[in-house]
C-alpha positions in Angstrom: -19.1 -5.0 -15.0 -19.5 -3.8 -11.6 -18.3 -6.1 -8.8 -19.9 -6.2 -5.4 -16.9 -7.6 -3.1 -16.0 -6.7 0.3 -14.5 -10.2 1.8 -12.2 -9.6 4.2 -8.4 -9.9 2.7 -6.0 -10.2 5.9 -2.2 -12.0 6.7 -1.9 -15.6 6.1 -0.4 -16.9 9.0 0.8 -20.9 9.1 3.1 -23.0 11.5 5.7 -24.8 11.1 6.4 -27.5 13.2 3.8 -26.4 15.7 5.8 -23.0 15.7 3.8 -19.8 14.7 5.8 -18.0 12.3 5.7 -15.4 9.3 4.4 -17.4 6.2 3.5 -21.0 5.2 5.3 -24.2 5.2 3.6 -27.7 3.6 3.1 -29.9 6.2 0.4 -32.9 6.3 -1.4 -30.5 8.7 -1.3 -26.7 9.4 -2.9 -24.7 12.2 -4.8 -21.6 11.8 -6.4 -19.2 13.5 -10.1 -20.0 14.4 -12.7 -18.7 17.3 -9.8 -17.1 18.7 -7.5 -20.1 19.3 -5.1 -21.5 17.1 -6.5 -24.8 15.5 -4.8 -27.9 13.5 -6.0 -28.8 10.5 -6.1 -31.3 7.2 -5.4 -29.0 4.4 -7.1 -30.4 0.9 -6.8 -29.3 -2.7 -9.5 -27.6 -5.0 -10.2 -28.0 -8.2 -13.1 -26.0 -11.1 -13.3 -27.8 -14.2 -10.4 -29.8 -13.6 -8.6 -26.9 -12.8 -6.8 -26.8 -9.8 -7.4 -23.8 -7.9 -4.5 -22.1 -5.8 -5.5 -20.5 -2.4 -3.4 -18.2 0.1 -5.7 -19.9 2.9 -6.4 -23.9 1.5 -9.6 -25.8 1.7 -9.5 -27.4 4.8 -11.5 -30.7 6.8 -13.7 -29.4 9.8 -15.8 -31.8 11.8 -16.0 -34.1 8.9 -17.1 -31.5 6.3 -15.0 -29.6 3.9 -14.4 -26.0 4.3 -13.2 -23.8 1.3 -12.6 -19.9 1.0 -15.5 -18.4 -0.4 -13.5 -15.7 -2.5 -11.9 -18.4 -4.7 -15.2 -19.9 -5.1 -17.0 -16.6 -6.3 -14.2 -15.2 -8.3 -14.3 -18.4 -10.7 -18.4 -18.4 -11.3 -18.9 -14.7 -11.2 -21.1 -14.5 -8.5 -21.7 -11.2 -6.5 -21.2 -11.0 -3.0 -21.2 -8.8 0.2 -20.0 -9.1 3.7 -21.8 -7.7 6.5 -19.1 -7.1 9.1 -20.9 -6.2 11.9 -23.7 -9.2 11.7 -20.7 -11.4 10.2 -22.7 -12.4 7.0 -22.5 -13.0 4.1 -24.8 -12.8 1.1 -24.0 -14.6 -2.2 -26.4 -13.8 -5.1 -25.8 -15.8 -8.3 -28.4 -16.4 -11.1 -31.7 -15.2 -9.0 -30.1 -17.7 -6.2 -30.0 -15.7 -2.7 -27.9 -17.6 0.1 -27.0 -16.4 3.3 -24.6 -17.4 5.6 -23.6 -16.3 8.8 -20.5 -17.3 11.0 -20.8 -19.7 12.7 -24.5 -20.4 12.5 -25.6 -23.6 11.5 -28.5 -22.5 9.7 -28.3 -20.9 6.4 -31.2 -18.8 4.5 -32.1 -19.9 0.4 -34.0 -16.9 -1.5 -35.3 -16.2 2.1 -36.2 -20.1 3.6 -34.0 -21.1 6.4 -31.9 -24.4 5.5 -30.1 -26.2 7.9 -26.8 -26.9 6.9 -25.6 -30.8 6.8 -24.5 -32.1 10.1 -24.9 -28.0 11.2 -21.4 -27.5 10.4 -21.4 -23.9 10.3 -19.6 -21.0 8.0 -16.2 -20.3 9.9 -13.8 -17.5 10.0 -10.0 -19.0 9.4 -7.2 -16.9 9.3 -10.0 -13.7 8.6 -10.9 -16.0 5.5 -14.3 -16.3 5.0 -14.5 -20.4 4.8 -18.2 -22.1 4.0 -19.4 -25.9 3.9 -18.5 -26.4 -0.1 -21.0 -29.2 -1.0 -23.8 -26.8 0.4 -22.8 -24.0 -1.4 -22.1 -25.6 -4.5 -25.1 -27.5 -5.2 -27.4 -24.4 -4.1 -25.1 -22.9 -6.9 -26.0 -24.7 -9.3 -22.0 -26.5 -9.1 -21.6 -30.1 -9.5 -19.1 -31.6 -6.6 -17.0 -34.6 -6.3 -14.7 -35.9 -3.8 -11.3 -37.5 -5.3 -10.2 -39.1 -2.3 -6.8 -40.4 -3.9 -5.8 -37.1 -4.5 -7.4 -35.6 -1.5 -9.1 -33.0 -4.2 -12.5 -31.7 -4.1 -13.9 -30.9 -7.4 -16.1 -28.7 -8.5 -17.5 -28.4 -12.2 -19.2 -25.4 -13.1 -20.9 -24.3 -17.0 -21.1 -21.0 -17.6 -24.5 -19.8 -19.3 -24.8 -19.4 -22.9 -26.1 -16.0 -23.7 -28.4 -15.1 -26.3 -27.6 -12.3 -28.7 -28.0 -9.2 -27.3 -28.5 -6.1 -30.1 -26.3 -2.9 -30.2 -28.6 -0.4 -31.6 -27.3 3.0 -30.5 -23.9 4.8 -29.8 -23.8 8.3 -27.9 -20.6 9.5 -27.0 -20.5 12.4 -24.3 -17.2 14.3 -24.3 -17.0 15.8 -20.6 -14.5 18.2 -21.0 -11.1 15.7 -19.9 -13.3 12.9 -19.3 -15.3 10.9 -22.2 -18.1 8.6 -21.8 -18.7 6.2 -24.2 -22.6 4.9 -23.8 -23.7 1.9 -26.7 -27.6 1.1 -26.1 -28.2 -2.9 -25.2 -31.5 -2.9 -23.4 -29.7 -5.3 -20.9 -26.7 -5.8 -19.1 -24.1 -7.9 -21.1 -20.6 -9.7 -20.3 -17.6 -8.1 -21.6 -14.2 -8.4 -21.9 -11.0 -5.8 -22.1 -7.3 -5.1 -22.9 -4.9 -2.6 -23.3 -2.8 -2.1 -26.6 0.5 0.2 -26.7 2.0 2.0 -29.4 -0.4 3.7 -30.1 -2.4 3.3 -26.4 -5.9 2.0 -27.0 -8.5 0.6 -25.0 -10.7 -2.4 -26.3 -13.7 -3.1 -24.6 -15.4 -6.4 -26.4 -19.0 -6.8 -25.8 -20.1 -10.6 -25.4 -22.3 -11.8 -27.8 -23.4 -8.5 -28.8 -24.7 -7.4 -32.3 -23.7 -4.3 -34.2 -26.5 -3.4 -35.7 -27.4 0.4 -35.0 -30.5 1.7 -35.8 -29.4 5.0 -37.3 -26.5 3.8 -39.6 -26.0 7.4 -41.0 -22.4 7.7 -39.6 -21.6 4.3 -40.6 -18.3 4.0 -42.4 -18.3 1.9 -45.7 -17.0 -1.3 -43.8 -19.9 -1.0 -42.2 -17.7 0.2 -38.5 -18.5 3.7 -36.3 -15.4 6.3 -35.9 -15.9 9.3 -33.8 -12.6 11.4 -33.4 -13.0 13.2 -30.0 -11.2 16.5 -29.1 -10.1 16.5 -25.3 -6.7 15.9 -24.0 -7.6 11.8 -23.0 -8.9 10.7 -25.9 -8.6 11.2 -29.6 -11.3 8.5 -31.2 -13.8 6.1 -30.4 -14.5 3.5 -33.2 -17.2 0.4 -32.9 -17.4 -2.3 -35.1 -18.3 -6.1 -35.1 -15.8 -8.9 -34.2 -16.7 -12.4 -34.6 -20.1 -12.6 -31.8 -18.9 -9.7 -30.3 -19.2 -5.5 -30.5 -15.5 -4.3 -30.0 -15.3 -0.9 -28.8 -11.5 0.6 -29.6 -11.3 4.0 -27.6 -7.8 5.7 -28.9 -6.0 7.4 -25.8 -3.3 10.0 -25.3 -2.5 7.7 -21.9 -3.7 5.3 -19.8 -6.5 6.1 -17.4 -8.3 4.1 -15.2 -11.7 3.3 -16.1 -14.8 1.2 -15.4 -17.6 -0.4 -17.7 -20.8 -0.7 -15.6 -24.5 -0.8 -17.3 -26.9 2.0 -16.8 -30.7 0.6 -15.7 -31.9 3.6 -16.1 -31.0 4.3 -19.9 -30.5 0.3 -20.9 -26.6 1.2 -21.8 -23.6 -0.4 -21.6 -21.0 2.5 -20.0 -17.4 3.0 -20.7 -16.6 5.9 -18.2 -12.7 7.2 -17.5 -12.1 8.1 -13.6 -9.3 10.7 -12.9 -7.3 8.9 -10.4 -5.5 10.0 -7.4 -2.6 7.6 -7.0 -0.3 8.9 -4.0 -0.9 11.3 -1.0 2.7 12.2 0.7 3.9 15.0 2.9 7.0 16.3 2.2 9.4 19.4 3.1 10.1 21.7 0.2 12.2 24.6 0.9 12.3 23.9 4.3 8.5 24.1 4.6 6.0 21.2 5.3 3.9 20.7 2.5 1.2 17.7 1.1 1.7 16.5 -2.0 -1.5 14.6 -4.0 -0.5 13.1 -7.5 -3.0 11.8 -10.0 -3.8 11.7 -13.5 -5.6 15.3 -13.3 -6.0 16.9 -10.3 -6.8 20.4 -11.3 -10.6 20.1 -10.6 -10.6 20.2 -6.4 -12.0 22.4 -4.0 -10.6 23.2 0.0 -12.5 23.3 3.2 -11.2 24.7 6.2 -12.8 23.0 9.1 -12.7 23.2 12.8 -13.4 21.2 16.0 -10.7 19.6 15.4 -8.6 21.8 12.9 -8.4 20.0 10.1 -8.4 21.1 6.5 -9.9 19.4 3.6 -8.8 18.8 0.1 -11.7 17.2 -2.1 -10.3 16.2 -5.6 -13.4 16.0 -8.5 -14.3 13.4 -10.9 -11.5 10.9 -9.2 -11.4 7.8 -7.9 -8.6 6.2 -5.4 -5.7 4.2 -5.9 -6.4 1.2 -3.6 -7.6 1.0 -0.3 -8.5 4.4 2.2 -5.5 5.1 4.6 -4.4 6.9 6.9 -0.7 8.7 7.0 0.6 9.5 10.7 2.7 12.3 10.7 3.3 14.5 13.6 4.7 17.0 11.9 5.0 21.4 12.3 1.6 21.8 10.8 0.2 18.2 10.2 -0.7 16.1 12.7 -2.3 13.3 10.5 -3.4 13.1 6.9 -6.7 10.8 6.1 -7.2 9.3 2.4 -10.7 8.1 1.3 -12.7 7.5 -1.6 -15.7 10.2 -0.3 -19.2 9.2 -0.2 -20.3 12.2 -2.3 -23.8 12.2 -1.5 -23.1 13.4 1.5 -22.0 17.3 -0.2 -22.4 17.0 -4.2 -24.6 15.0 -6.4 -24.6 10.7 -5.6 -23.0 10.4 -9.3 -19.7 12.5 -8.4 -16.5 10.9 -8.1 -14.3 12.3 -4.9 -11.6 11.6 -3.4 -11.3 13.3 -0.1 -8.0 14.0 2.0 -7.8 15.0 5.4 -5.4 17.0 6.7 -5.7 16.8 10.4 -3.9 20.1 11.8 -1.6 20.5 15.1 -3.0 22.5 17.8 -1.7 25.5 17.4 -3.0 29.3 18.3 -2.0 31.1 14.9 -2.1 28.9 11.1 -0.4 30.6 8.1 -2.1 30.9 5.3 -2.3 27.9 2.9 -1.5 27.7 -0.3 -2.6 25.0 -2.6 -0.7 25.3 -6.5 -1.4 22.4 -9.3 1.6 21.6 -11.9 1.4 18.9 -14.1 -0.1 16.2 -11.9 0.6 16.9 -8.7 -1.8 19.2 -6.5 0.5 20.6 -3.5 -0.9 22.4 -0.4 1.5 24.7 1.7 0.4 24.1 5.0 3.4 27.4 6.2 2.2 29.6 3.1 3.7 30.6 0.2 6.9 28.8 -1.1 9.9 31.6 -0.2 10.4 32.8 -3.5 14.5 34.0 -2.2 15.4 30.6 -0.9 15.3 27.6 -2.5 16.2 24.2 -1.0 15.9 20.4 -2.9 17.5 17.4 -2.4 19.3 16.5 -5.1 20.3 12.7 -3.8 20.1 10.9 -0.3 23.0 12.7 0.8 23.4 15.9 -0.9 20.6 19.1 -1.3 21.2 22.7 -3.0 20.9 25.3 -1.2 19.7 28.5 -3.7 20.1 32.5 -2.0 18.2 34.1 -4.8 19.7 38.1 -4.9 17.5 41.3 -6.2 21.0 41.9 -8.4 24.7 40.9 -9.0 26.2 41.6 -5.2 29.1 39.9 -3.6 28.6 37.3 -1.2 31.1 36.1 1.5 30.8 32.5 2.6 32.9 30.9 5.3 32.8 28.1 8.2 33.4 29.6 11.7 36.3 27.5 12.9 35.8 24.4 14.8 31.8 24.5 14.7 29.5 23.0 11.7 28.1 26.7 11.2 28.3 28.2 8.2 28.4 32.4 8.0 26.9 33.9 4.7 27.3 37.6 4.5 25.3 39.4 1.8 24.3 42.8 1.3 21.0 44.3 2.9 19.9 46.2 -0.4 20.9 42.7 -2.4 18.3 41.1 -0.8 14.9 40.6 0.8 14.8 37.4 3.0 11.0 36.6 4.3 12.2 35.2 7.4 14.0 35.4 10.3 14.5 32.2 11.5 13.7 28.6 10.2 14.0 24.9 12.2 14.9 22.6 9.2 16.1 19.8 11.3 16.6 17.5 8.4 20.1 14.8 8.2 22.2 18.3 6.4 20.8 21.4 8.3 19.7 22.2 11.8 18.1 25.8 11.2 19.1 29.2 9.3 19.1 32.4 11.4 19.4 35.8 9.8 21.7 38.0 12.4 20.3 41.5 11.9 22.3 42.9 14.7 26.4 43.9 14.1 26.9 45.1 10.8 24.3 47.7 9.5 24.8 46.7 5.8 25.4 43.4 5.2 22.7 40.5 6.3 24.8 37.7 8.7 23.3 34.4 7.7 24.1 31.5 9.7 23.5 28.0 8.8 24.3 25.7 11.7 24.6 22.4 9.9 24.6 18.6 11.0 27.6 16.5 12.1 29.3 15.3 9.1 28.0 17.2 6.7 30.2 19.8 4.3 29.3 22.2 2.0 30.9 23.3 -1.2 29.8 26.8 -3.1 28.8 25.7 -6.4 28.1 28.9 -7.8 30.5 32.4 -7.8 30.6 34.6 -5.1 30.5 37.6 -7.3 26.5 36.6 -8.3 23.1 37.5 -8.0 22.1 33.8 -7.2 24.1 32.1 -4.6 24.4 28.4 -4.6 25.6 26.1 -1.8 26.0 22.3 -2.4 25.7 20.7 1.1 26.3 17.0 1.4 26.5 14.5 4.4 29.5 12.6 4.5 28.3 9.7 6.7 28.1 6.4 4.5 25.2 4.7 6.2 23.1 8.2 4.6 23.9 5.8 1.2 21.6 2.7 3.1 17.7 2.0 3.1 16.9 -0.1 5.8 13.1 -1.6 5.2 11.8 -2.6 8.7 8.7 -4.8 8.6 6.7 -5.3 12.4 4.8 -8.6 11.7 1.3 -8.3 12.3 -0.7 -5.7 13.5 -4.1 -4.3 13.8 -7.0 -7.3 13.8 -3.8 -9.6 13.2 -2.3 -9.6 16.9 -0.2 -12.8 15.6 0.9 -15.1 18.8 -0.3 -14.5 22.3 1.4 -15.4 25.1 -0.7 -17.6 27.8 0.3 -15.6 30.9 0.2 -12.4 30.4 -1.6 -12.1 27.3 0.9 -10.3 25.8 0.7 -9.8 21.6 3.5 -10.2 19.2 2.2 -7.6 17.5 2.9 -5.2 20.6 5.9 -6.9 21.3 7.7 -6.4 17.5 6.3 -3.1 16.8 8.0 -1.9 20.5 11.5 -4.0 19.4 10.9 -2.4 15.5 10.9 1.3 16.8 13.8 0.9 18.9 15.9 -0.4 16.2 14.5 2.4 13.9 15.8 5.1 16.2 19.4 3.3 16.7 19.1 3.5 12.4 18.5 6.7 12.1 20.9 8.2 15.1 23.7 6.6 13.2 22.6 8.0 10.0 20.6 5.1 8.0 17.6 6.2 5.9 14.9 4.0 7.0 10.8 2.6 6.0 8.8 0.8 8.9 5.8 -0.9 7.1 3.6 -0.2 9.5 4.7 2.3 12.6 1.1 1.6 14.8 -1.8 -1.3 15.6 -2.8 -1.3 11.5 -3.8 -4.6 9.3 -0.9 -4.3 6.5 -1.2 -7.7 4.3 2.0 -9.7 3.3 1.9 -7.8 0.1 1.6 -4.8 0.6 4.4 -5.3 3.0 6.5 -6.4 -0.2 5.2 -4.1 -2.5 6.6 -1.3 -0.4 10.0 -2.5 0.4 10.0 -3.5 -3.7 8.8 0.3 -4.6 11.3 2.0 -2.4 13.9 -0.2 -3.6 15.2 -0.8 0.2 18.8 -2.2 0.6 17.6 -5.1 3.2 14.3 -6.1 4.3 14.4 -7.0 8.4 11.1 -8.4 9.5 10.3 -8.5 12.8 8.5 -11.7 14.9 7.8 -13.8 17.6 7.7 -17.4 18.1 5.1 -19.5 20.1 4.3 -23.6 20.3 2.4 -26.3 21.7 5.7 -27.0 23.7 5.8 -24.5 25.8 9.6 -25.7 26.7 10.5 -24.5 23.1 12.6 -21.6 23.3 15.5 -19.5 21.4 15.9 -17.1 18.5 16.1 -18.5 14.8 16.4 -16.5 11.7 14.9 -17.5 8.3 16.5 -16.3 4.4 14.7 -17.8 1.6 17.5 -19.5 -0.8 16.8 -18.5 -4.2 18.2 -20.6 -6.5 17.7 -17.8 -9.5 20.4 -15.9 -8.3 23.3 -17.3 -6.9 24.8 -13.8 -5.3 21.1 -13.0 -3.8 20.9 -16.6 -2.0 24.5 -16.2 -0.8 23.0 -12.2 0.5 20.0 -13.6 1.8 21.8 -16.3 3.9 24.9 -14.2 5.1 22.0 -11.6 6.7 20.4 -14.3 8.3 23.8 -15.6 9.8 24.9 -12.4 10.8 21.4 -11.8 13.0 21.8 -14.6 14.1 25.4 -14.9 15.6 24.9 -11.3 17.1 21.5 -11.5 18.5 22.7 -14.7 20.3 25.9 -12.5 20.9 24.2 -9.9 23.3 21.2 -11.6 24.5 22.5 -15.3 25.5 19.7 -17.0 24.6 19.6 -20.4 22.8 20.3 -20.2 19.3 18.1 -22.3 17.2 20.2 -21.5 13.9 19.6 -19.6 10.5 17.4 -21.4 8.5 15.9 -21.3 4.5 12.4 -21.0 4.6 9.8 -19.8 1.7 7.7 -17.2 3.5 6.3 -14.8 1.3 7.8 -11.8 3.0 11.4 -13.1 2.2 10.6 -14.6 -0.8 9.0 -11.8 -2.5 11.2 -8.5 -2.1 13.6 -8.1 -4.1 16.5 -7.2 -1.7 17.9 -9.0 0.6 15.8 -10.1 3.3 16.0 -11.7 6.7 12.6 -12.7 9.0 13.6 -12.6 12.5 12.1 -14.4 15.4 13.0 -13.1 18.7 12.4 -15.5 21.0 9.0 -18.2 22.4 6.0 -16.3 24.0 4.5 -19.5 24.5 7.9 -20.3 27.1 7.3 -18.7 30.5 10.8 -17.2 30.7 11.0 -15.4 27.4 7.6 -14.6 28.1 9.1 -12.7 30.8 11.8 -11.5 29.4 10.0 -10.0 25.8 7.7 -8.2 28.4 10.7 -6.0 30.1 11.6 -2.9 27.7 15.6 -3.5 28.8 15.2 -7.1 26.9 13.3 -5.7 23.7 16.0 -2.8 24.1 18.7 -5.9 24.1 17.2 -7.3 21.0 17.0 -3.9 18.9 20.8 -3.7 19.5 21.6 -6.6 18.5 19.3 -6.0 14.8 21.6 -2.9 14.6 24.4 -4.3 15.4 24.1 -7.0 12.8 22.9 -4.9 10.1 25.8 -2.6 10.6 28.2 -5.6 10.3 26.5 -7.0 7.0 26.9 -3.4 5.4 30.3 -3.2 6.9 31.2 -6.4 5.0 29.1 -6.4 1.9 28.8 -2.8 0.9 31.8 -0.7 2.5 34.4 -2.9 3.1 
C-alpha cells in the first residue's frame, strides 16, 4: 500500500563524556544537536503494546515534556505522513484525523482548528529528527499513553482496527509486454501483506480480510482457485485462491523484480504492478575510452536527448523506477564532468503514469564531442561518451593489478615486441597491411599505461607502436608473435595495488558535525581537507582507494557502511574532530570496536587503532589521549577492519589554530599514511 513518507533521515551524532564524536555511547545524559547548539539531554525509553521500541535518536525530556521521533511513532500505527521542508511541517493523517505540526511552534492545527499544545512545548528538530510532544500526539491518535516512571518508559498502546470483509469479485490480468499487471476488483482499498518464496521464485501478495468470490467463476478451477499462465520473459502464472480470511495472490516469476501494490480509485482495484529497476549508474574506462554504465533489471526501453546550455546529455530509461535515493556522481573526467541520477517526474515529457528514471550526464566544455554511442547487453545500458568501442584494440582489467591488452590483426602477421632499454616503453612493430588502428594517439593514464602512440614516421611498412607504461609495471606476451591477435598481459608489480583503503570524511552536507567557537570553523571542512590529502599520498604510492563522500554531501552512517561492506575494502579509516564543554580538552584518540565474535578481527581492529595512534602522536606532538574500544556504528558495522580517528579539539583554542593551517592538516594526513602503511607492512606483507 502506498506510503507517503518523506521525514528527514540524517547522522546520528552523540557525545561521550561531553566529547562530540562519531556514534553513540549510553550515558545518563546525551547531547544533541538542537536550534543550532548542542544541547544535553535525559534520554527515556519507548514502548507500543508493551513492546519496547528501538530508536537511532531516543525519546528524550524537554522542558518537562517528553519528546519522541515521529518516524518510530508512524511506522508502528500506519499512519501517513509528509514533511514540508521549506515551512518545516509536518502533516500526520491517520483515520480521518489531520494534525499539523510545525517546528517549533507552540500551536498545533486538529482537522483544521488551532490547538495549543500543553505548556506550548513545541515540535523540535534534534539531530534532523523530527521529535513531537508524545502525549499530544498520541491521544489526538487515538493512542493510549502511560508514564512508567520506575523504568523511565513511556508507553503507548495502540489497537489496530478490525476490518470488515471486503469482496474479491473480479481478476484482469494485463500482460504489458515484459511487465504484468495483476488488477483484482475490491471496491476499496484493503491491507495486505507479502513475501518472497525461492525455488521456484514466487511472489505472494495476501489480501487482508478479503473474499474470493468472483463474479464470473467461468475460469474457476475445480478447487474452486484462478490460474492464468502468462507468456512474457517475468512472469510465467498468476494463480488466486482463498487462504483462511484472506485472497492470496501467488504470481510465478522467472526472477525477482521490484514491485509495488497500490489501489486504483479510479477502477476500485487492488494493483500488483512490477517496476523495471535501475540499480547502479557508474562511469568507467573500457578500452581506454570513458564510458557510463547503467544496470538494471531491463534497460532496453530508453530514449537519449542531447541538450545544450550547459552540454549535457540525457539518458531516460522507461517503465523503471530507482534503486534508492537520487544522487549525484562527481567525476571530472575527458568527456564527463558530472553524472545526475533521479527518479524523473514524468509529467513533465510523457504521460503522469510513466515510470523514468532519468540520468544526466553533464558534459566538459569542450569545442568538438564525438559521436555517442549507447549499446544494451544483457542488463547493462552503456553510453560511449568517445564513440564507438575500437573494434582493433581491446583493453580489460582482468584483476587490481593486471589488464590484457588485445592488437586485433586483419590476418596471421608477425609481430615484434620489445622494451627499449632502461625506459618503461614498450615498442610493438606490426605490419601496415596487417592492420588498421583508428587512432593515433590515446592518454590512458590509468596505474599500468600512460598513453599508446602509433609512430607513422621511419619505417614505411611496419606500424611502430609505443606503449609508455607506469613505474613498476611489466608486461609479459601472452599470445605468439606469429598471430593475427596479439595479446599483451601487463601487470603492476607494486604490492600496495593489492590494498583497498576505504576513507570515510565524518559528516558533511547539512551535518557540519562540531564547530569551532572562534573561527567558526566545521569538522566537516576540516576532515574532508585532512581525507583528500591522505587520498592523494594513497594513491601516489600505489593503494586503490574509496572516499565515502569526496564534497559538502549528507551521507548517513549506513550508507557509509554499506559502501565500505560492498567494496569489500581492506581497512575502514574514518575521519573526525573532537570538541567539549572544556575547552582545555585537547589531544588525538583513536577508537576500534572490540568484537568479541571474532578474536583475530578484535585483535585487527585494535592493532589499527594503536598504530594511528602511536604515529599520529609520532609526527604531530600533540597529547595523546590513547586508543580506545568504543561501539560506534561506523566501526562496528563494516566488516573490515576499522579505525575512527579524531584529530584533535576544535573547541581548544590552540588546535583550533592549528586544524585551521593546511601544513597541520598536511601533518596529520601523513601520519594516516604512515600508519596504514605500517599496519599493512605488518599484517599483510610481512
Amino acid at each position: 500500500m502506498r506510503k507517503i513518507m518523506s521525514i528527514v533521515l540524517i547522522i546520528l551524532l552523540l557525545s561521550s563524556f561531553m566529547v562530540v564524536n562519531g556514534a553513540t555511547t549510553a550515558n545518563s545524559m546525551i547531547q544533541m544537536s538542537m536550534d543550532g547548539r548542542m544541547v544535553n539531554f535525559r534520554p527515556v525509553k519507548l514502548s507500543i503494546n508493551n513492546q519496547l521500541i528501538q530508536s537511532d535518536v531516543p525519546p528524550v525530556i524537554h522542558d518537562d515534556r517528553t519528546l519522541v521521533p515521529l518516524r518510530v511513532i508512524i511506522e508502528n500505527i500506519k499512519a501517513d505522513v509528509v514533511w514540508n521542508d521549506a515551512t518545516k511541517e509536518v502533516t500526520v493523517t491517520k483515520d480521518g484525523q489531520i494534525i499539523v505540526l510545525k517546528i517549533n511552534e507552540g500551536v498545533a492545527r486538529v482537522n483544521g482548528q488551532s490547538v495549543n499544545l500543553p505548556d506550548g512545548v513545541p515540535p523540535k528538530l534534534i539531530d534532523n529528527r523530527t521529535m513531537v510532544p508524545i502525549r499530544f500526539v498520541a491521544e489526538n491518535l487515538g493512542l493510549g499513553v502511560e508514564w512508567n516512571s520506575g523504568t523511565q518508559t513511556v508507553m503507548l498502546t495502540y489497537a489496530p482496527p478490525v476490518q470488515e470483509s471486503v469482496r474479491a469479485s473480479a481478476i484482469n490480468v494485463i500482460s504489458n509486454g515484459y511487465y504484468p499487471e495483476v488488477r483484482i476488483k475490491t471496491g476499496k482499498e484493503v491491507q495486505f501483506k507479502e513475501s518472497f518464496l525461492s525455488n521456484p521464485t514466487r511472489l505472494i501478495i495476501d489480501l487482508q480480510n478479503v473474499r474470493f468470490d468472483l463474479e464470473d467463476k467461468r475460469n474457476l478451477l475445480a478447487d474452486g482457485s484462478y490460474r492464468l499462465a502468462v507468456s512474457n520473459s517475468l512472469a510465467k502464472a498468476v494463480r488466486v485462491s482463498q487462504n483462511n480470511s484472506q485472497t492470496r495472490v501467488v504470481l510465478e516469476l522467472e526472477q525477482t523484480v521490484p514491485h509495488k501494490v497500490h489501489y486504483d480509485q479510479a477502477s476500485g482495484e487492488m494493483v500488483i504492478s512490477f517496476a523495471n529497476n535501475v540499480s547502479n549508474v557508474r562511469v568507467e574506462q573500457q578500452n581506454m575510452k570513458e564510458v557510463v554504465v547503467i544496470e538494471g533489471g531491463n534497460v532496453s526501453n530508453y530514449n537519449v536527448l542531447r541538450l545544450n546550455n550547459p552540454e549535457r546529455l540525457v539518458v531516460d530509461i522507461m517503465d523503471a523506477n530507482l534503486s534508492g535515493s537520487n544522487y549525484q556522481l562527481d567525476v571530472n573526467g575527458k568527456v564527463a564532468k558530472s553524472v545526475r541520477v533521479s527518479q524523473f517526474d514524468a509529467a513533465q515529457f510523457y504521460t503522469p503514469d510513466d515510470q523514468v528514471v532519468r540520468i544526466v550526464i553533464d558534459l566538459q566544455t569542450k569545442d568538438k564531442y564525438e559521436e555517442f554511442h549507447v549499446d544494451v547487453k544483457n542488463n547493462q545500458l552503456t553510453v560511449h561518451l568517445e564513440g564507438k568501442p575500437y573494434e582493433r584494440l581491446s583493453y580489460e582489467a582482468t584483476s587490481w593489478t593486471t589488464s590484457r591488452l588485445t592488437l586485433r590483426g586483419n590476418t596471421t602477421t608477425q609481430y615484434q615486441v620489445r622494451r627499449i632499454p632502461n625506459t618503461n616503453t614498450l615498442e610493438i612493430l606490426v605490419p601496415k597491411n596487417a592492420i588498421d588502428f583508428e587512432f593515433s594517439n590515446l592518454a590512458v593514464n590509468d596505474h599500468l599505461i600512460k598513453n599508446v602512440i602509433i609512430d607513422t614516421n621511419g619505417n614505411n611498412s611496419n606500424y611502430k607502436l609505443l606503449i609508455h607504461l607506469e613505474n613498476e609495471v611489466e608486461h609479459r606476451v601472452v599470445s605468439s608473435l606469429n598471430t593475427k591477435d596479439l595479446v599483451l598481459e601487463i601487470r603492476n608489480t607494486n604490492k600496495y595495488r593489492e590494498v583497498l583503503v576505504v576513507i570515510d570524511p565524518g559528516h558533511g552536507g547539512n551535518d557540519p558535525g562540531a564547530i569551532s567557537p572562534r573561527l567558526k570553523i566545521k569538522e566537516s571542512d576540516i576532515v574532508l581537507d585532512v581525507s583528500q590529502r591522505l587520498n592523494k599520498l594513497l594513491l601516489e604510492a600505489g593503494f586503490r582507494t574509496y572516499m565515502t563522500r569526496t564534497g559538502n554531501t549528507t551521507i548517513s552512517l549506513q550508507d557509509r557502511v554499506a559502501v565500505a561492506n560492498q567494496l569489500n575494502g581492506d581497512i575502514f579509516v574514518s575521519v573526525h574532530a573532537n570538541s567539549a564543554t572544556n575547552h582545555s580538552a585537547e589531544g588525538i584518540e583513536n577508537y576500534y570496536f572490540a568484537t568479541s565474535t571474532n578474536g583475530r578481527d578484535a585483535a585487527l581492529n585494535k592493532r589499527l587503532a594503536e598504530i594511528f595512534q602511536d604515529e599520529m602522536i609520532k609526527e604531530t606532538g600533540a597529547r595523546s589521549r590513547g586508543a580506545k574500544a568504543q561501539n560506534f556504528h561506523v566501526i562496528r558495522e563494516t566488516r573490515m577492519p576499522a579505525v575512527l580517528s579524531e584529530i584533535g579539539f576544535l573547541s581548544n583554542q590552540r588546535e583550533e589554530s592549528l586544524m585551521n593551517s593546511p601544513e597541520y592538516r598536511q601533518k596529520i594526513a601523513v601520519s594516516m599514511f604512515n600508519a596504514i602503511v605500517k599496519y599493512f607492512e605488518e599484517t599483510k606483507f610481512k
